[in-house]
N, C-alpha and C positions, 0 to 999 in steps of 0.2 A: 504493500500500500504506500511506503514511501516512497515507493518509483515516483507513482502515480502520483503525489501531491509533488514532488520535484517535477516533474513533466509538465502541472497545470502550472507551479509559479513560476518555473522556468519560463514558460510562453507568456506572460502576463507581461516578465519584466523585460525579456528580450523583445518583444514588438514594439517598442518605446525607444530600447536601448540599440539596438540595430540600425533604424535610418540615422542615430544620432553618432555609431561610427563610421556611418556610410561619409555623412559629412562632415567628419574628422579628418577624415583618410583625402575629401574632396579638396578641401581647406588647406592641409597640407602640402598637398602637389602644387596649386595654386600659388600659395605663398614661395614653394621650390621656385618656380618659372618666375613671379613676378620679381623675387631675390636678383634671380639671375639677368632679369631685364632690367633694373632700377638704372644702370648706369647708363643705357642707352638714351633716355628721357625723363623731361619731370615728371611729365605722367604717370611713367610709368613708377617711379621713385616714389612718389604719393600715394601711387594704389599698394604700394609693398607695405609701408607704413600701415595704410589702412589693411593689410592681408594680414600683416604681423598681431595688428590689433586683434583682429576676429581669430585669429587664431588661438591668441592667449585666453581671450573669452570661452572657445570652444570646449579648452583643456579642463578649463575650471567648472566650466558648466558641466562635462561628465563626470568630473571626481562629487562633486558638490549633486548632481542632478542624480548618479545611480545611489547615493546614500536617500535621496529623500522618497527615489523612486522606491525601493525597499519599504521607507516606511509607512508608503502611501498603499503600498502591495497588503501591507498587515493590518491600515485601517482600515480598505476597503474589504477585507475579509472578515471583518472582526468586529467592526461597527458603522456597518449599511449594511443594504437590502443583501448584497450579492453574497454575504456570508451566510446565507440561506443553503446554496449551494454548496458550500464547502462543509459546513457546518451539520449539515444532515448525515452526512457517510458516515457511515459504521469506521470511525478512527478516533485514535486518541489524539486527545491536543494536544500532547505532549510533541507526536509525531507532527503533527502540524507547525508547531511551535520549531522542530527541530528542522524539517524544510526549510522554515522564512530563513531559519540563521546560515541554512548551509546555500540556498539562490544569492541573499543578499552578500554572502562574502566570495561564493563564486562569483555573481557577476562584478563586486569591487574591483576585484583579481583580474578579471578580463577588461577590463575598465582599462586599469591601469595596465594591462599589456599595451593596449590599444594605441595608448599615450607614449609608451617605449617604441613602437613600430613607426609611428607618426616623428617623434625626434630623431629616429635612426633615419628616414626618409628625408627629414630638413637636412642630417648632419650630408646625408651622402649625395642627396642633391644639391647641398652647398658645395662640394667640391673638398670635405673636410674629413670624412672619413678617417685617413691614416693620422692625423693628427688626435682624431679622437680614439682610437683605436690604439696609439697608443700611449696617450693618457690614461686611458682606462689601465694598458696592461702596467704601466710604471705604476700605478696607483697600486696595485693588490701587489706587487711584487715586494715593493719595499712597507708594506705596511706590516707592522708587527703583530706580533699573535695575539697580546691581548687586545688588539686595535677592531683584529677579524670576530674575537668572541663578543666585544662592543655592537660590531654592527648587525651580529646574528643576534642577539638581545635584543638591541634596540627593534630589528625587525620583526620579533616576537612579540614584543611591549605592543608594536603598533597593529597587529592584529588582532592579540588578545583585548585592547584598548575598544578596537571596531565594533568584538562581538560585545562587550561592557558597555558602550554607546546605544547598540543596538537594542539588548537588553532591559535599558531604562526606558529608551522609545517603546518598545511591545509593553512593559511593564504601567509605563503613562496610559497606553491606548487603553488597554487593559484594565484599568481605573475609569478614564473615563469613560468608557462606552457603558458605564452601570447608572449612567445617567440618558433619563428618555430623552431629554433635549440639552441641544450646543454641547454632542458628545466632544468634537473636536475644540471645542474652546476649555471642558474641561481636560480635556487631553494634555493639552498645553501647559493648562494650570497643574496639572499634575507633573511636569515635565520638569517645570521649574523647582516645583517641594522636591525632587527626588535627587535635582542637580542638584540643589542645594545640602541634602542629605550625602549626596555624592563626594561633595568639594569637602565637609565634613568628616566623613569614614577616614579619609586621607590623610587631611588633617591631625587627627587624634590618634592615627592606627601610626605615624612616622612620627609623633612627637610621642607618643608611647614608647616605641623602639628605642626613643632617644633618652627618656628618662630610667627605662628599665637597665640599657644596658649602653650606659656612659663610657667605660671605655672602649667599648666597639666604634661607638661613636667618633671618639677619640684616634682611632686607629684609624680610620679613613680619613683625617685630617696629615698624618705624619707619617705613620708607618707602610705605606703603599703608595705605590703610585696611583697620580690621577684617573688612568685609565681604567686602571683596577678599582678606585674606588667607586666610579661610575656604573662597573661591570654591575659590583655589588647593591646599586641602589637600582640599576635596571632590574635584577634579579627580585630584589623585593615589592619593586613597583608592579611586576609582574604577577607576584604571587596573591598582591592584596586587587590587584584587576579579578585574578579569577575566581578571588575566595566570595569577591561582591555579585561577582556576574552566576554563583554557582546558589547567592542567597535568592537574588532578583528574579531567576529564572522558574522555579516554582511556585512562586506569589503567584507570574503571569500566570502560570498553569491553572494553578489551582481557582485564580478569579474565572477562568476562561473556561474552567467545567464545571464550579460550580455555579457561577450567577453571568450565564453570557447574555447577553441584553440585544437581541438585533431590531429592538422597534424602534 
């Protein structure tokens, strides 16, 4: 049955998200050619400017548009009509619940390929390729080990961060849809009391660490390096991302089976 709900949100977000690489992909070759014609005319010099514009708008609007597109996927299943549909089959919300998180961060992922294919297309139709190529390789070669454990952390951090984001968003909808009217405005309002309980957990959970155990604290000021100290607050940042996202994720559940509201 989880095929089958990955198939239906699958289709949902990619019919949205599809013309909008199409004109990614459109925008970038455009902006290659007009690059490459600027020096011949103002005209042409002026539409580059303006192609570089749209382009950067483009970039941001997918990073920015497949997150909200996601969360629009979970309202519209969960609180309007069309969660009627979804909401009838013989499945658990749980599985439902675990679809949105695995569509919304595949399609992130492809998102942001999309966006690495697109600058690989600027670099190589600018004519810059070997330059960046081997940028890229002097970069990893001389970078040090704890440099590469940093950026696999960090790369972790910002994942596990997405699905915690997201988390809060189903968890708001989730509240709000137990209201008959201005589900989405309670939505909202619940989005803020949760950030703010959010920004809080954080808060107390790193300045706890710091009271409990001072000289730890102490030692990632002198006794390690920079890097290493960083390693070590990535690692924690991490673990309180998924100790919240593993509290938040059964509320939604449990609001979502016991008391679902689609009127």
């Amino acid at each position: 049955m989880l095929g089958k709900l990955l198939k239906y949100d699958f289709k949902n977000l990619y019919k949205t998200l599809l013309p909008i690489y199409l004109i990614t992909v459109v925008i970038t070759v455009l902006t290659v050619i007009l690059n490459n014609l600027s020096d011949t005319s103002n005209l042409f010099s002026t539409l580059n400017g303006l192609m570089m514009l749209s382009y950067t708008i483009i970039l941001m609007v997918l990073v920015i548009g497949t997150f909200f597109l996601s969360i629009r996927d979970f309202y519209m299943d969960f609180a309007t009509e069309r969660g009627y549909l979804i909401n009838t089959l013989p499945v658990k919300k749980s599985a439902i619940i675990t679809s949105k998180f695995i569509t919304s961060v595949t399609t992130m992922i492809s998102s942001l390929v999309v966006i690495f294919i697109s600058i690989l297309i600027l670099v190589i139709g600018n004519g810059e390729w070997t330059t960046f190529a081997n940028s890229f390789a002097n970069f990893f070669k001389d970078i040090p080990g704890d440099a590469v454990v940093m950026l696999i952390l960090m790369t972790v951090l910002m994942i596990v961060a997405y699905i915690s984001g997201l988390a809060v968003c189903y968890l708001s909808i989730a509240l709000g849809q137990l209201k008959n009217n201005n589900k989405l405005g309670f939505s909202f309002l619940a989005y803020i009391i949760l950030y703010i309980i959010y920004e809080m957990y954080f808060t107390f959970a790193l300045t706890f660490i710091g009271v409990i155990s001072p000289d730890f604290v102490s030692s990632l000021d002198s006794e390690i390096t920079v890097i290493s100290s960083v390693n070590i607050l990535f690692g924690i940042l991490i673990g309180l991302v998924i100790v919240f996202t593993v509290i938040v994720t059964p509320i939604t559940n449990y609001i979502l089976k016991n008391k679902l509201n689609l009127e």
